[in-house]
VEXZA-794858 format. One record per residue: residue in one letter; x negated, y negated, z negated of N, C-alpha, C in turn. Coordinates in pm, whole numbers, padded with zeros to 5 digits, always signed. Last residue first. Layout:
BEGIN
aXYZXYZXYZ
...
***
This chain:
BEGIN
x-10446-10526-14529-10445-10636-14639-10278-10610-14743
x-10550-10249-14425-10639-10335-14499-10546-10422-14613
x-10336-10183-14293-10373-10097-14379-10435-10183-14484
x-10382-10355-14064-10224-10365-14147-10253-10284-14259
x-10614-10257-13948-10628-10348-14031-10466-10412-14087
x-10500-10041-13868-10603-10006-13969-10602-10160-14001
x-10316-10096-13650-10245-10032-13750-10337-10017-13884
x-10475-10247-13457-10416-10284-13562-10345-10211-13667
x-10638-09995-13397-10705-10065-13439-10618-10209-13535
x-10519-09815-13193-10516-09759-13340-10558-09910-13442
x-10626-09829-13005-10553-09863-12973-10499-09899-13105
x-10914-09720-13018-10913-09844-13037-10811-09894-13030
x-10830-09411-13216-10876-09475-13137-10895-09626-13128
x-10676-09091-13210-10757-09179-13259-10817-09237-13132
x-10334-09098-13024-10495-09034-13000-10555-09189-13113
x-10016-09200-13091-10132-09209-13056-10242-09132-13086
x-09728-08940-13224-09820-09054-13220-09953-09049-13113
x-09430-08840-13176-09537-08876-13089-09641-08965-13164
x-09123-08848-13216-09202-08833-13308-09326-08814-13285
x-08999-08887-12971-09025-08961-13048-09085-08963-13175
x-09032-08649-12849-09101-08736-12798-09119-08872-12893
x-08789-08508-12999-08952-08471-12985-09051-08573-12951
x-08608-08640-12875-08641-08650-13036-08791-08589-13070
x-08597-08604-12627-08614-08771-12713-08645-08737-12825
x-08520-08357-12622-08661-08369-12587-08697-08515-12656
x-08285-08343-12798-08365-08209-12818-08553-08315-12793
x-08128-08483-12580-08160-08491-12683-08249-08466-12770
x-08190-08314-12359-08191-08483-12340-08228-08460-12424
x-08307-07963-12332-08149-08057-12398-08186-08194-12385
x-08459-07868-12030-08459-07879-12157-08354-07970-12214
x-08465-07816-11739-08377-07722-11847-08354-07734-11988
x-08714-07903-11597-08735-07768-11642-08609-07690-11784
x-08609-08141-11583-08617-08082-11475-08625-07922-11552
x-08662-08221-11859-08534-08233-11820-08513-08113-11695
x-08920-08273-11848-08863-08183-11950-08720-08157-11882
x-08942-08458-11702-09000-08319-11606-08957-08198-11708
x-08880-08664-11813-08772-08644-11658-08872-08492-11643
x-09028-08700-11981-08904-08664-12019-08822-08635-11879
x-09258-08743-11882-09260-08634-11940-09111-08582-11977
x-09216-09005-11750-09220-08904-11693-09241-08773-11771
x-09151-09153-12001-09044-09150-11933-09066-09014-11783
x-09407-09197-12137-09270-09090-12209-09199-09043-12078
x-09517-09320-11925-09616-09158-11986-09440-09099-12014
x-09428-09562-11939-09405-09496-11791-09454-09350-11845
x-09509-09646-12180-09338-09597-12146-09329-09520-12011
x-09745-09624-12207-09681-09552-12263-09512-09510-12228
x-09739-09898-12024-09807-09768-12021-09740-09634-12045
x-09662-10064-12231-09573-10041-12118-09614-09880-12054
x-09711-09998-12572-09781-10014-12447-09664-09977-12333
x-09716-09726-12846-09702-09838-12822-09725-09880-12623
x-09558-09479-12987-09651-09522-12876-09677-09652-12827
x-09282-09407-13121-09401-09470-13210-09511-09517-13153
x-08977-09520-13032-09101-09396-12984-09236-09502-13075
x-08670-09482-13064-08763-09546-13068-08880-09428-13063
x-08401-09537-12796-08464-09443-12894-08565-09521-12892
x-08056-09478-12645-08100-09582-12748-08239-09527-12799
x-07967-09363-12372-08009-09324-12470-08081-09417-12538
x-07979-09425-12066-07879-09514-12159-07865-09433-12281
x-08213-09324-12024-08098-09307-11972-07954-09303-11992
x-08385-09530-12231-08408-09381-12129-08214-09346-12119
x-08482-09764-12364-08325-09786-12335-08328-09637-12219
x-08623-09821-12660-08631-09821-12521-08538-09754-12500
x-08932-09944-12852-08765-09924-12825-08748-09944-12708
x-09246-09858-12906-09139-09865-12793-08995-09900-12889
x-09441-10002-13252-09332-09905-13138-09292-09947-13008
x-09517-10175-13397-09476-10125-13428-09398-09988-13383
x-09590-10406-13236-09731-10323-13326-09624-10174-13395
x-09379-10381-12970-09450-10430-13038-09547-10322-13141
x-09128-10401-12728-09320-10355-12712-09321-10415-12835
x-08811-10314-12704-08868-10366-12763-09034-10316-12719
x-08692-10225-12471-08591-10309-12498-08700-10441-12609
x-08730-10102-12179-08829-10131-12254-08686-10208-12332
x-08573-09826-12005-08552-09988-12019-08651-10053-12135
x-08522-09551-11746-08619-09635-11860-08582-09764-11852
x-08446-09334-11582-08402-09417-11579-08461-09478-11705
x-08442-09057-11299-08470-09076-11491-08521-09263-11493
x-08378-09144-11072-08326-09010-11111-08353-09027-11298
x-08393-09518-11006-08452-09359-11001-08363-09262-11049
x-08406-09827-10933-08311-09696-10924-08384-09617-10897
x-08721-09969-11126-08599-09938-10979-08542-09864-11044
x-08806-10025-11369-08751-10104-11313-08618-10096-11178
x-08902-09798-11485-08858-09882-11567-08812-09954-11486
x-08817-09439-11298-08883-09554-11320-08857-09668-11433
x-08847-09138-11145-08833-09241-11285-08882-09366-11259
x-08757-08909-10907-08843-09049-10980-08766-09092-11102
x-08786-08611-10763-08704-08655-10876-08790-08808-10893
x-08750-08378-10461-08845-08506-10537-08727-08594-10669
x-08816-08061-10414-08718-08177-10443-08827-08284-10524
x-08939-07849-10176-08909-07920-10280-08805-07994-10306
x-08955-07678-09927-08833-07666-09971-08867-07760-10158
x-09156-07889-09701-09166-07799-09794-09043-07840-09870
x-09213-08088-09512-09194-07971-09457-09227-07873-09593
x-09380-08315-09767-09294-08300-09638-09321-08116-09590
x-09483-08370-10033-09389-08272-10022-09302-08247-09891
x-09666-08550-09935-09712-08425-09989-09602-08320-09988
***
């Protein structure tokens, strides 16, 4: 898509060598912990999923100029869409 055009291509990834750089450290009911470009941070989103979501929002924050820091911290204060994902956090409520 981006051949014969003055772009630049940036990747992320959790596993390969990319430009924005992700490490799952922790998945549980409780959160990401996760290792973004050798930045320690927890993210309230749960799901591998989720990590590939943060990790490209944070490489396009980045692209567009924004502080590392500044954006992890934003990002980490993130919760989930009502929903079925939601579904153990309501019954941790329960007992």
């Amino acid at each position: 898509m981006v051949q014969n055009t003055a772009a630049t291509v940036k990747t992320y990834s959790l596993k390969a060598v990319s430009d924005f750089k992700g490490r799952i450290l922790d998945n549980s009911i409780m959160g990401l912990h996760m290792l973004v470009d050798e930045q320690e941070v927890h993210f309230r989103l749960i799901g591998s999923f989720n990590a590939h979501n943060l990790l490209a929002v944070y490489g396009a924050a980045i692209c567009l100029g924004q502080d590392k820091y500044e954006v992890l911290q934003t990002l980490s204060t993130l919760s989930g869409a009502e929903g079925d994902l939601n579904i153990p956090f309501l019954l941790m409520k329960r007992y």
